[in-house]
Structures are given as structure tokens and as C-alpha cells.
VEXVEX-357771 format. One record per residue (C-alpha): x, y, z; residue number from 1; residue in one letter. Coordinates in steps of 0.02 Angstrom, whole numbers, plus 32768, in hexadecimal, padded with zeros to 4 digits. Example, Ala and Ser with C-alpha at 12.3 -4.5 7.8 and 13.67 -1.06 7.14 Angstrom:
VEXVEX-357771
<<8267 7F1F 8186> 1 'a'>;
<<82AC 7FCB 8165> 2 's'>;
end
This chain:
VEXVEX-357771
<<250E 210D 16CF> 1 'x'>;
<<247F 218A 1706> 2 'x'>;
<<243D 21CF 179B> 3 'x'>;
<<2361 218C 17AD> 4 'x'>;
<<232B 21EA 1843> 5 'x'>;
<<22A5 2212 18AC> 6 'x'>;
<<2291 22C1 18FC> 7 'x'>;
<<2209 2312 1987> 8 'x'>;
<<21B5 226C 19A1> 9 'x'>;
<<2141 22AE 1A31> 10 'x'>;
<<2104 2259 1AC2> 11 'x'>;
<<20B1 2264 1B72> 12 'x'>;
<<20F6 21EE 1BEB> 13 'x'>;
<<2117 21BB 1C8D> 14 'x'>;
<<21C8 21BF 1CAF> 15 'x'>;
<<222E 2219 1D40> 16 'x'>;
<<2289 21E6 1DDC> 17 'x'>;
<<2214 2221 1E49> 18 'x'>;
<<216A 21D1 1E5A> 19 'x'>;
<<2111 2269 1E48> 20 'x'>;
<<2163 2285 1D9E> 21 'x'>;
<<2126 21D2 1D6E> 22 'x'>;
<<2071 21E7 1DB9> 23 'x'>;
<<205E 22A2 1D52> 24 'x'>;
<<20BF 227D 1CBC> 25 'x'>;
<<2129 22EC 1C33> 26 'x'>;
<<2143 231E 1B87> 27 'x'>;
<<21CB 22B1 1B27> 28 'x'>;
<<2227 22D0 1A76> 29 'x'>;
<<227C 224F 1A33> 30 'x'>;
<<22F1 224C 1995> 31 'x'>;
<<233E 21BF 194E> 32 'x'>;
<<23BF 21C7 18D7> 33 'x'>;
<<240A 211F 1873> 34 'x'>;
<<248B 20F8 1819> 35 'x'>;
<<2480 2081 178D> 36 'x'>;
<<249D 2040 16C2> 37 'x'>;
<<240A 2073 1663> 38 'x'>;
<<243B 2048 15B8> 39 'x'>;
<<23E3 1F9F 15B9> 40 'x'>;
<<2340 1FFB 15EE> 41 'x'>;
<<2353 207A 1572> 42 'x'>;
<<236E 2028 14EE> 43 'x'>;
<<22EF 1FAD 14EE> 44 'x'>;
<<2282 2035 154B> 45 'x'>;
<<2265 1FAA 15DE> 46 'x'>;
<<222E 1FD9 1682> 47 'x'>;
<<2254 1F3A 16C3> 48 'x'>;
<<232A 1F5F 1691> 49 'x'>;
<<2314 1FED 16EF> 50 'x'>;
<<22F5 204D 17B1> 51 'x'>;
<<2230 205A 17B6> 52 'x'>;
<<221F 20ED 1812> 53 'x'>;
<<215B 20B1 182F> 54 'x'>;
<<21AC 2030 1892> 55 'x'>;
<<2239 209C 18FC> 56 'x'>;
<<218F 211A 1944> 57 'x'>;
<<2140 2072 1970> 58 'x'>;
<<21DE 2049 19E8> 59 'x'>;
<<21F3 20F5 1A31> 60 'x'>;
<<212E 20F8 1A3F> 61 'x'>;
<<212A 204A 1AAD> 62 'x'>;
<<21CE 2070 1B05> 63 'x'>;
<<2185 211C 1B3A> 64 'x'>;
<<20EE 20BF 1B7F> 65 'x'>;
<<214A 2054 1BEB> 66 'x'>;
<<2178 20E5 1C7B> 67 'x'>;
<<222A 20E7 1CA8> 68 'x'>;
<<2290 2132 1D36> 69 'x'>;
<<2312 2187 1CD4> 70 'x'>;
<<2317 21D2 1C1E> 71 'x'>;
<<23B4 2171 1C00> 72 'x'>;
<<2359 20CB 1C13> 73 'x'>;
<<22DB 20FC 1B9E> 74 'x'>;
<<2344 2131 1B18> 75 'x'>;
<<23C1 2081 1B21> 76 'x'>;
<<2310 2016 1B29> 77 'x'>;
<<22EA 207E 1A7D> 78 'x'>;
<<23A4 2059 1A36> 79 'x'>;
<<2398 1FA0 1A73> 80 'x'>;
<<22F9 1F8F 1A0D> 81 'x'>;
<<2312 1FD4 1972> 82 'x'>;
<<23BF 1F7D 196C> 83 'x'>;
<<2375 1EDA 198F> 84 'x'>;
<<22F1 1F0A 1905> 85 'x'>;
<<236E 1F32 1888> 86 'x'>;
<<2414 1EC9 1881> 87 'x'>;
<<2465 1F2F 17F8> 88 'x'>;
<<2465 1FE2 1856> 89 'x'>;
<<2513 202C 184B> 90 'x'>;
<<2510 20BA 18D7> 91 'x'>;
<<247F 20F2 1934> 92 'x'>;
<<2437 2194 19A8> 93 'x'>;
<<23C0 219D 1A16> 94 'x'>;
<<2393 2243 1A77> 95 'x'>;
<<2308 2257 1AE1> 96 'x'>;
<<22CD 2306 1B29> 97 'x'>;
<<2276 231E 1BC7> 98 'x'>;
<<221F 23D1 1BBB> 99 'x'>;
<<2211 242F 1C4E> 100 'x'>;
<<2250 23B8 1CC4> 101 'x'>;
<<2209 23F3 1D7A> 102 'x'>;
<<22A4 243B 1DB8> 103 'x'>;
<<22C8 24DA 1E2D> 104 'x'>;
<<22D1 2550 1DAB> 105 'x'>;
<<2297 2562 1CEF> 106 'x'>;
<<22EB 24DD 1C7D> 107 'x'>;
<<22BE 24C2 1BCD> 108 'x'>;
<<22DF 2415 1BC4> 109 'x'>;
<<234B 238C 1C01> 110 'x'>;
<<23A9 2303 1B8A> 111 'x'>;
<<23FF 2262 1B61> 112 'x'>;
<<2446 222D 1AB1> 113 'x'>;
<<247E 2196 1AB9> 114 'x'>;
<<24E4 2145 1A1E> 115 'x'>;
<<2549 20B4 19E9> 116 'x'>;
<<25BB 208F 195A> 117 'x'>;
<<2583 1FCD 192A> 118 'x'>;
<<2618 1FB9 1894> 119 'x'>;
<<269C 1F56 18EB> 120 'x'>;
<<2739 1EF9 1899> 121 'x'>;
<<2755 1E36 18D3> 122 'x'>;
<<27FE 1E27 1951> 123 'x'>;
<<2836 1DAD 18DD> 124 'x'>;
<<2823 1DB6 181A> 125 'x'>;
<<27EF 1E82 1834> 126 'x'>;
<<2758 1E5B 17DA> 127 'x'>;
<<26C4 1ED1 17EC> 128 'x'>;
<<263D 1E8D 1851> 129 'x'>;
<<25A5 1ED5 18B1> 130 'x'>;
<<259A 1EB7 1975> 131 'x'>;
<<2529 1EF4 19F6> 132 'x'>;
<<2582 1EC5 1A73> 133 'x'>;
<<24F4 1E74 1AE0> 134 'x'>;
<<248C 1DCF 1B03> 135 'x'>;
<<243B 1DC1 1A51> 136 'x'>;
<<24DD 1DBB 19E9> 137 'x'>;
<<24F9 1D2B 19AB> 138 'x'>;
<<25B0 1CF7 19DD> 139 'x'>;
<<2549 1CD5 1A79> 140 'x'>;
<<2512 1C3A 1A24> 141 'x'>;
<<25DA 1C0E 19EE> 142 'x'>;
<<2602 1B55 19F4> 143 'x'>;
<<26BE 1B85 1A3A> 144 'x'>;
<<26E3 1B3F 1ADE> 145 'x'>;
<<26C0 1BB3 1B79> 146 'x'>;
<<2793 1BAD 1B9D> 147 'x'>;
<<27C1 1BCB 1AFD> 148 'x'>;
<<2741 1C6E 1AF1> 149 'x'>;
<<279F 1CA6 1B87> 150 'x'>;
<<285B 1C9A 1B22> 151 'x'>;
<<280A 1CE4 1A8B> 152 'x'>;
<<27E7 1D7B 1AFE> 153 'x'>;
<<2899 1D82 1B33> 154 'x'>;
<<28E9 1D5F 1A94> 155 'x'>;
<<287B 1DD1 1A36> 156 'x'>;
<<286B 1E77 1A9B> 157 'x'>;
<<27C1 1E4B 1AD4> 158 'x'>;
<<2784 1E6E 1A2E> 159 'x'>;
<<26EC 1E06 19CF> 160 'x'>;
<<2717 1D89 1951> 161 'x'>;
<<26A5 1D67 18A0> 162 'x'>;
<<262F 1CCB 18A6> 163 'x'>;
<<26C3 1C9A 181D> 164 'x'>;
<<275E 1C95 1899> 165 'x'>;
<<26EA 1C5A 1932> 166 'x'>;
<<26B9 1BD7 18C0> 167 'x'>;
<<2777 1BAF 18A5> 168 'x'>;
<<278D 1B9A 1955> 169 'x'>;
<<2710 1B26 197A> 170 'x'>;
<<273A 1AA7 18F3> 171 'x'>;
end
């Protein structure tokens, strides 16, 4: 495993709760920070087997563009992205900084890190598997009868199941 991050990605944007704060604009810092296999990459020396940190400043740089009430929405758009982008990420971290946010006093910065774990084990055979627990995984796409997805839920702790065992059940 290793660690491919981005740090101090810089950016003026348009974010804030108040409409003021999204008419003047702020400085940003984003870091990203990825968890992931590298051997593959390495070995062969492949930046296709491996996180493309070109392509991780493109995301934050489009997401930043797109202005945003709250930094917490910015920095889950930015984790939805690059997870989306890359299918074999194992844990992820986003933070983004909001540098002197206009409060009633001197303040440095504000921040949100937001991060997620994406190894999971299957309810049934304990196999690991990767979820992202959202619309674009692809148990959404599971052949099993709606009822029966409900009394896997039950019977399994609420827990995802490998394409392998969902398979199983839909035979």
C-alpha cells in the first residue's frame, strides 16, 4: 500500500453561506490524500496502474469552480469524483481550507477533512470487496428480487454482499 497525495492545491473561489462571500470570493487549499496498491504501477512503471495526480488537481480545480454553499459540500463533490474516477482506491482524504474566513475576529482558516475507508468484507462469504456505498455501485444493478434484497438486509446485518453471493441469490 502507499499513501499518493496532493498537498496546498490553491484556489480562488466562490464559496460561503452568505451571498456576499459567494459574490467576493476566497482563498481555498485543498489536499488530497489516497490510499491505494502501487506495485502494479511500479513495476511496470505505468501511469495508467496507478493515481494520476494530473488528474486528482483537474477534479479539485472544476469542483472549486462550481461555487458551493458550504466547504463540506465541496470537499464530498471532490471525494465523489475521484472515487468514481478510480475504482480501486482503498481509503481516501479530502481537506479543504478556507483562509481567513470573514468572521468577527481574526481566524486563520476554517476546515473540513472528510475521509472514508472503501475496504469492506461481504456479510456472507467475508470476502473483501470495495463499496461506495452510493448510486453508482454496482449491486444497484443486482438481478435479486426487490423482497429478497430486503431479507438479505435482515439476515445479513445490513451489510453488502460480493457480485459472487448476490449472484447466488439470484439464480
Amino acid at each position: 500500500m502507499a499513501t499518493v497525495a496532493l498537498e496546498g492545491m490553491r484556489f480562488f473561489a466562490y464559496h460561503g453561506y452568505y451571498e456576499e462571500e459567494r459574490l467576493i470570493g476566497g482563498e481555498y487549499v485543498v489536499d488530497v490524500y489516497i490510499t491505494t496498491d502501487v506495485s502494479k504501477a511500479a513495476v511496470k512503471d505505468d501511469l495508467e496502474r496507478t493515481i494520476n495526480y494530473e488528474n486528482i488537481h483537474t477534479i479539485c480545480q472544476a469542483v472549486m469552480k462550481e461555487p458551493c454553499k458550504l466547504i463540506e459540500t465541496v470537499a464530498e463533490k471532490i471525494s465523489l469524483r475521484i472515487k468514481h474516477l478510480y475504482h480501486y482506491i482503498k481509503e481516501m482524504k479530502i481537506r479543504v481550507r478556507k483562509l481567513n474566513p470573514p468572521l468577527n475576529g481574526p481566524v486563520q482558516q476554517a476546515m473540513v477533512e472528510v475521509d472514508g475507508d472503501f475496504r469492506k468484507k461481504c456479510g456472507r462469504c467475508q470476502r473483501p470487496l470495495l463499496c461506495y456505498g452510493d448510486r453508482s455501485c454496482w449491486c444497484i444493478d443486482t438481478h435479486v428480487h426487490k423482497g429478497q434484497l430486503e431479507q438479505l438486509k435482515i439476515q445479513y446485518g445490513n451489510n453488502c454482499l460480493c457480485k459472487e453471493c448476490l449472484d447466488f441469490f439470484a439464480a
